[in-house]
N, C-alpha and C positions, 0 to 999 in steps of 0.2 A: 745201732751204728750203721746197717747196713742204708735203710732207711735214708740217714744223713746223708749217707755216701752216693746214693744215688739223686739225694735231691740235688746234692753238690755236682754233679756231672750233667744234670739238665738246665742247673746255671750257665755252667761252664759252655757249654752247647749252643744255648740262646744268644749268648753273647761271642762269639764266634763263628756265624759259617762259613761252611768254606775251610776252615782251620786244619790243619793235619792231626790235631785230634778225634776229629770223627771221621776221620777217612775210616776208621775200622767198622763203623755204627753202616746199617743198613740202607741202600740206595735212596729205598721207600720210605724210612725216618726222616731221611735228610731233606726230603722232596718235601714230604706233611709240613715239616717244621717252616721252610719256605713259605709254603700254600699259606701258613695260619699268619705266620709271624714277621714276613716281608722279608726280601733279601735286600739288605742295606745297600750290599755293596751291588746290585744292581742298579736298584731304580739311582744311585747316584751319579755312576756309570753314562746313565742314559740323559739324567739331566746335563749334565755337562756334554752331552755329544747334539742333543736337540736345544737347549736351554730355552723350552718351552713346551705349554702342554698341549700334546697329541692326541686326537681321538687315534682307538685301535683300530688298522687295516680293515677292509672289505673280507670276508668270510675264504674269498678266491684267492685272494693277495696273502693270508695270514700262512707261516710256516707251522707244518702237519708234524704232532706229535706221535711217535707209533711206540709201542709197547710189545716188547715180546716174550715170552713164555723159556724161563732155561729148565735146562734138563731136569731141575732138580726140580721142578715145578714153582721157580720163582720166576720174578718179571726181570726185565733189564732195559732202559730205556736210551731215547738221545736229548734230552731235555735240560743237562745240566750246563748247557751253554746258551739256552733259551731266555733269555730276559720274561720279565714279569710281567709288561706290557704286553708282549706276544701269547700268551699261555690264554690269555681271556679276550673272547671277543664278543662284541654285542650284537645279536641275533635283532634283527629290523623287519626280517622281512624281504624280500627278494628287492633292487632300486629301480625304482618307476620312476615315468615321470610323472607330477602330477598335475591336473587337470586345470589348466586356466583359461581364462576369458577369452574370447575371441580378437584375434588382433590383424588386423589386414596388412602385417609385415611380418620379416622372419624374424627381425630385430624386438625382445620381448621388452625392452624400452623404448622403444619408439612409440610419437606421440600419437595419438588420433583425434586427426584432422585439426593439431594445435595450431594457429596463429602464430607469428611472433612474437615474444614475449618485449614487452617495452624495455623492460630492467630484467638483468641477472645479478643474482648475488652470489658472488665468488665462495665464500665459502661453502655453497652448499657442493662444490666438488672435494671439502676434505673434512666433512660432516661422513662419519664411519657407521649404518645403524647394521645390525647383527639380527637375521632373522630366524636364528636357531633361538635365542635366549628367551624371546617375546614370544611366548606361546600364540598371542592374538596376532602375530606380522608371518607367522608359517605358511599362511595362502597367497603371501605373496612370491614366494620361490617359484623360481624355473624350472628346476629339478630338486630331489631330496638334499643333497648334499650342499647346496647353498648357503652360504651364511651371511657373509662381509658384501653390504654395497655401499655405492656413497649418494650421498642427500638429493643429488638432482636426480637418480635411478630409484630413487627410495620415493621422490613427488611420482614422478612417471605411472609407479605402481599402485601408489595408491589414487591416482586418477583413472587409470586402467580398472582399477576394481568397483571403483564409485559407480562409473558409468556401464560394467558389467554387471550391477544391483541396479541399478535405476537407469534405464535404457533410454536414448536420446527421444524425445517425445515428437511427435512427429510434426508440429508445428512448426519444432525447430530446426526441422531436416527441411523441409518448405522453404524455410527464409534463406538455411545456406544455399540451397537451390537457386536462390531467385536473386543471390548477394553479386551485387559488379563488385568490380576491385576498387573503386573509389570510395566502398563503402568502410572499406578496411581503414580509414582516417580516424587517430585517436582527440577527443575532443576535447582540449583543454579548457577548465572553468578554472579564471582568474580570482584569487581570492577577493574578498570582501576588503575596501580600502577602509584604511583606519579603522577597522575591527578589532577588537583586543580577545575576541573569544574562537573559540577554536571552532575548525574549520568544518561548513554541514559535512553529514553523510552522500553516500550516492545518490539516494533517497528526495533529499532534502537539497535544495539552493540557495543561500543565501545572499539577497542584494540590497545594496544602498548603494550604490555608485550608476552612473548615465549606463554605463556600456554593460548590459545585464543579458542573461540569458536562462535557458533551462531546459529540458531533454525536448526533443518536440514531438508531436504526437506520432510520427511516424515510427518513432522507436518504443512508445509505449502499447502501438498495437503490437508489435513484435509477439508479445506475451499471449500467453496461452489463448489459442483463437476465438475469442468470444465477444468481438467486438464489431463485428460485420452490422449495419445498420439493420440487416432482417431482424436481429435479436430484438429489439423493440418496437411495439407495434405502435408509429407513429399516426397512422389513422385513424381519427374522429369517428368509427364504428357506432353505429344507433344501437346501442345495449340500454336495455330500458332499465333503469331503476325504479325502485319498489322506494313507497315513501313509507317512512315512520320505522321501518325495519332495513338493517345494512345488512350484506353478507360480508363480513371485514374480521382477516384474518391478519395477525401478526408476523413479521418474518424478521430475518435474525436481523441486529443492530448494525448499522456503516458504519464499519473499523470500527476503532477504539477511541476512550472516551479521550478529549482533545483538552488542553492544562488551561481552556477557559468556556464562557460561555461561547456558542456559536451562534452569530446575529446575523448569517446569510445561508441559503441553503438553495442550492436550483440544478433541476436536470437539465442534462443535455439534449439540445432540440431533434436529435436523430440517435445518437449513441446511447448503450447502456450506462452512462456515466452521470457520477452526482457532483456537487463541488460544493464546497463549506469553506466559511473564514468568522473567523472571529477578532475577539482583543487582541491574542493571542500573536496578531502580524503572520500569521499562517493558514496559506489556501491549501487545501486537500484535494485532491481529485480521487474518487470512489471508483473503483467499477460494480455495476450491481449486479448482481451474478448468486441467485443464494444456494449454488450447488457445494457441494460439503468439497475437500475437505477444509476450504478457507472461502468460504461466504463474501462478499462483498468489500473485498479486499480494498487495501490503499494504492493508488498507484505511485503517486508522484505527491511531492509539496514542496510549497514556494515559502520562505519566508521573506520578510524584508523590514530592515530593521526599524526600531521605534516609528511604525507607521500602526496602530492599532488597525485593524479595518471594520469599517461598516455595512461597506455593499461591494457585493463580488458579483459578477452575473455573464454569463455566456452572451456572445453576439446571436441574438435573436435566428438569424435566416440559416445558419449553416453550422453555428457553433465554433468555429473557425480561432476564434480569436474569444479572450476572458479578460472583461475591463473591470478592475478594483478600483477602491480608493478607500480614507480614512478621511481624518477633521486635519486634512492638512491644503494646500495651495496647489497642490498635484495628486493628478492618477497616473494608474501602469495600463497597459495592453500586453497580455501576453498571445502573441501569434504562434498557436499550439503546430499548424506545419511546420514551421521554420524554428522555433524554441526562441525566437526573440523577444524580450521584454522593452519596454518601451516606455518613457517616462514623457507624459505631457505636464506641464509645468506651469503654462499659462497660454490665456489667450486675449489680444491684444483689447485695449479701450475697455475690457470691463471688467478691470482689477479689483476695482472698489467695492462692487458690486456682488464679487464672487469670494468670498475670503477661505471658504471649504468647500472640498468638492465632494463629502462624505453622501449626500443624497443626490442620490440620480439614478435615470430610467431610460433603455432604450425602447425604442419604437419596434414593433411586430416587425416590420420592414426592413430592421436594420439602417435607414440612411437618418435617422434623426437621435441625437443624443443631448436629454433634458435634465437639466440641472437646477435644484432650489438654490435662488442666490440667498444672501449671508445680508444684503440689504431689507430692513421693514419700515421704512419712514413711508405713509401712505399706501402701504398695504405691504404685499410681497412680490417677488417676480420668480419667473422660470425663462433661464438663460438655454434658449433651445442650438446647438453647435451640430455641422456637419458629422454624422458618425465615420464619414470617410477619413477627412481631412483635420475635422475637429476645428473648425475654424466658425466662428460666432456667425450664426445667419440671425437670429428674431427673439424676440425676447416677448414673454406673455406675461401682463401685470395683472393683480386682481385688487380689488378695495376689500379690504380686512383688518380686522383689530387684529395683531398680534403676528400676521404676516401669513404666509405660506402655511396652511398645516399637510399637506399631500397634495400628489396631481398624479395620474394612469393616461394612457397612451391610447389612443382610440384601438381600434381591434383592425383596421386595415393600417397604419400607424401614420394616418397624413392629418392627425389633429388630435387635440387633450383634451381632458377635464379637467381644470385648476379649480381646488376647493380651499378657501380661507378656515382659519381656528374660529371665525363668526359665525359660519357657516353660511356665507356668499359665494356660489360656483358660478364659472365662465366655463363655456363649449368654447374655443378656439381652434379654426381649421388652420393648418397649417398651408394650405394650397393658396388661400387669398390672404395670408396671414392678417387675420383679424377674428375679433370674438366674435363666434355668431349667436348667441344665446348666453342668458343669464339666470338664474334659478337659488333659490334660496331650499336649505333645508331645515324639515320640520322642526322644530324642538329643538334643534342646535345647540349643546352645552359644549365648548370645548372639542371643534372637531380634530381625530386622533388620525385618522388615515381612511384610506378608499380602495377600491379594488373593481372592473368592470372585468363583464363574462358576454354569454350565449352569445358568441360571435356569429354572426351571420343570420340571425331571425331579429334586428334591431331594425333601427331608420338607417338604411346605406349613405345618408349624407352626414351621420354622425358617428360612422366608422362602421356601423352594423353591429353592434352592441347593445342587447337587450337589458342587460342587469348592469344597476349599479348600486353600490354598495357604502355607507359611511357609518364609518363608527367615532363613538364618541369619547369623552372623559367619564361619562357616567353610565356606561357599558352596551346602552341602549345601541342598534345596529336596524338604522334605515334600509330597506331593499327597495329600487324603483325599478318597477318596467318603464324602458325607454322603446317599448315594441311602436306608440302612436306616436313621438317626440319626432321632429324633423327642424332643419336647418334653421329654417323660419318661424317654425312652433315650438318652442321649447314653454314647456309650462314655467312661467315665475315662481310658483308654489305649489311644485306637486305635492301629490298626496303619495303615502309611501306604499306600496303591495302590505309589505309586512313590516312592522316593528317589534324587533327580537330584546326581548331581556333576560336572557337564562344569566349573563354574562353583569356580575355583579361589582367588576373593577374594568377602569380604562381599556376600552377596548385597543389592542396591540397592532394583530395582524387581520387581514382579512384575504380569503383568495380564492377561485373560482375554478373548477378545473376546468380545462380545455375542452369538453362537450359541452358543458352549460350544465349539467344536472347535479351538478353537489357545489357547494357555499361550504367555506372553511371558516369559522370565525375563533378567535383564541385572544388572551389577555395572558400580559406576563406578569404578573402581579398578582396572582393567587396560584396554586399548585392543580394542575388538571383542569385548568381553566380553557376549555374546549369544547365545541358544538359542530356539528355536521349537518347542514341544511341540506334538505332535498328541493329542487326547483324541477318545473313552476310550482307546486303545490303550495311551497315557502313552509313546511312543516318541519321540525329537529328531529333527529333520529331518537328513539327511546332507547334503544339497544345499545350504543357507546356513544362515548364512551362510556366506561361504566367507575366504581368507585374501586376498582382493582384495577385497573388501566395504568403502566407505568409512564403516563406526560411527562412530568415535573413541571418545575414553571418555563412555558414554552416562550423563544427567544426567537423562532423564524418555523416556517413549517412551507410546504410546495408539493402541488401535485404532478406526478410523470405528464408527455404529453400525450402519453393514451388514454389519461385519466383512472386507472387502473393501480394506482400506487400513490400512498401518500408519505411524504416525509416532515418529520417532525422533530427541533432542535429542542435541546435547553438549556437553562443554566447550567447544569454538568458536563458541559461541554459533549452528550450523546447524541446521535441520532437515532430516532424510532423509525422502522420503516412499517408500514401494514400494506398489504394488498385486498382490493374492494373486488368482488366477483359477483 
């Protein structure tokens, strides 16, 4: 019974304190039972006086409980008026501040060196983020005891933090250095008329309408400085090549692979830069660059709607400006200073004549731009137009069954070679505008395309152009030396240096590097269908490619103009780069 009695009394206890029945029970009971079991009528006390939850005081701030010793050797304290909140504090640590990034104000949100923002979004002033809760937002406080900011303090910090991990790189402290305030103008690009698909990236520009444009080069060198013309060595250096054997190394792939084949590929005639277009309606700009940790990156691309493209190519003398086109009635210029695109559209009296303007070459010189007309009645012609103005000067016919098959640009660029699908070629100087030479090729089945090299050891009245090159429909790949060929003497039926047949389908491409010592020849109609001639020797390298060599079936291929790099497209929309040492 006793037993009973006493359980019944630590009921009675539990459910009561404070009660005037344990006023008689011991200080120190009263306290324990508190400690373990909560005092109700505290913490409710307290809600209803804060009606919210409180961290406990600072350690200096908290009321000091003392305990004293009575006579009898028991304790007696002051604690029975002490709230529950107060009795317990959390031990942190002494409050520091802690360590943050370097900020050139006193103000720990203020910007650095931000711009005006074009647009604010209002709500990010009642956007509340809490930097005690987010363990991972802690380094972004002032001092310890910070919690509550609002959203545009909350962007502030974590831009503060980005650029105190990754520090302003110094090409880019250069430009703000060197930035007038006219440059601070934001550049609107008008959407795309009558487009129904959603609007390019930054990246990318999309046009179909007259009034076009796109970033211009000035602001694409902005980017990490590696674009200084010293980077590429554009001088014709006498590095002798070894025949039969290459020293040809592979280096990493141009960007990424691209959603079609790519059928144009060409370096820039001073910059480290490449440019590709294909079906696709999209030109690429490359920088080559194959330092880690992003290799050969993309700079910029142009799209333009339902225009497949054919031929993309830099203005010959300076680079300056990138003239496209497809199988349509117009081309673009894009003028990479100024970012203007530019649509020519026609050119007067010889409409009929021109129905696409997808094949065309410009001149070394830059002032002539040749185009194969779309007319074959009595042979074919090349419609030759100012490269300034683009306005029709001369037109070069040739006698051929089946019209036009290619024509190449002398090597000082003031006359061509027009070759017929007969295989009937005209020399025409563009100075006295007329042919001055006529000459038939060997064996002629189906001529496929041409390509002329070793500028400057030729006849100087035939542009100075030693090799010339034809390939055919049935793979075979004529070489001439035009070293004894002059204005006057052109042979009717030379004989060829060398006749190549490694190449057992149509031959494709053909192309010469810029010192004269290596012949590229390639067919798109078999896989790894490729060969690397040495000149003069006219011998194929045995060393590559080789039967593990990733080609594919090649679509365009060009050498750097140091000769020193070769690139090479395919149907996968990649490009291969190798470098030759």
């Amino acid at each position: 019974m006793s037993d009973l009695k006493n359980a019944s009394d630590s009921s009675s206890a539990f459910s009561g304190f404070g009660s005037d029945e344990e006023e008689g029970k011991g200080s120190i009971e009263l306290e324990l039972k508190k400690a373990v079991f909560g005092d109700p009528v505290g913490f409710h006390e307290r809600l209803k006086q804060h009606g919210a939850f409180q961290t406990g005081p600072d350690e200096s701030t908290a009321p000091r409980v003392t305990v004293q010793e009575d006579a009898d050797g028991g304790t007696s304290d002051n604690i029975q008026d002490i709230a529950d909140a107060d009795l317990f504090v959390l031990d942190s640590g002494p409050s520091i501040k802690l360590p943050l990034p370097p900020t050139s104000d006193l103000d720990p949100d203020a910007s650095l060196d931000e711009s005006e923002a074009v647009w604010h979004d209002s709500d990010d002033n009642r956007i509340v983020v809490s930097l005690q809760a987010n363990l991972r937002l802690r380094k972004l406080r002032v001092h310890e005891d910070e919690d509550l900011i609002n959203g545009k303090q909350y962007t502030k910090r974590l831009r503060r933090q980005f650029e105190y991990l990754h520090p302003v790189p110094l090409w880019a402290v250069q430009s703000r250095a060197r930035k007038s305030p006219d440059d601070n103008r934001v550049e609107k690009i008008k959407p795309s008329a009558g487009s129904d698909s959603e609007s390019p990236s930054e990246g990318e520009r999309a046009l179909d309408s007259d009034e076009l444009s796109a970033p211009p080069l000035a602001k694409l060198l902005q980017q990490p400085g590696a674009f200084l013309s010293s980077e590429i060595n554009t001088s014709n250096g006498k590095r002798k090549l070894r025949p039969e054997v290459i020293d040809i190394q592979r280096m990493k792939d141009v960007g990424i692979a691209q959603p079609s084949a790519i059928t144009s590929v060409q370096f820039h005639p001073s910059r480290p830069l490449l440019i590709s277009s294909g079906p696709a309606s999209t030109i690429s700009l490359h920088h080559i660059s194959p330092r880690p940790p992003n290799p050969n990156p993309l700079l910029t691309s142009l799209h333009i709607h339902s225009t497949p493209l054919a031929t993309t190519v830099f203005q010959p003398t300076d680079g300056s400006k990138i003239l496209f086109a497809g199988r349509r009635r117009y081309f673009h210029t894009w003028d990479l200073p100024s970012g203007r695109v530019h649509k020519v559209s026609r050119f007067y009296g010889r409409q009929g004549e021109q129905k696409s303007m997808e094949r065309f070459k410009l001149s070394s010189c830059g002032r002539w731009m040749g185009l194969v007309g779309s007319r074959r009645k009595g042979g074919g012609l090349i419609n030759v137009l100012d490269a300034g103005t683009y306005q029709w000067v001369a037109e070069v016919r040739v006698e051929s069954n089946g019209g036009v098959a290619d024509f190449e640009w002398w090597g000082d660029g003031e006359g061509m070679m027009v070759i017929g699908k007969g295989g009937e070629a005209v020399e025409w100087d563009g100075r006295q505008k007329r042919i001055v030479g006529r000459w038939f090729d060997e064996g002629a089945v189906g001529i496929t395309t041409v390509a002329m090299g070793g500028q400057g050891s030729g006849a100087k009245d035939l542009g100075g152009d030693r090799w010339i090159a034809v390939g055919s429909s049935s793979g075979i790949v004529n070489v001439y030396d035009r070293k004894s060929w002059g204005s006057g003497n052109v042979p009717p039926s030379p004989k060829p240096s060398r006749a190549f047949d490694q190449l057992t389908t149509p031959t494709s491409h053909l192309a010469f590097s810029p010192d004269g010592q290596l012949m590229a020849m390639a067919s798109r109609w078999k896989r790894d269908a490729l060969r690397l001639v040495h000149l003069p020797s006219c011998t194929v390298y045995r060393n590559w490619p080789t039967s593990s060599t990733p080609l594919g079936q090649i679509t365009a291929l060009a050498f750097s103009p140091s000769s020193d790099m070769l690139a090479v497209a395919n149907e996968q929309g990649k490009i291969r780069l190798w470098e030759m040492r």
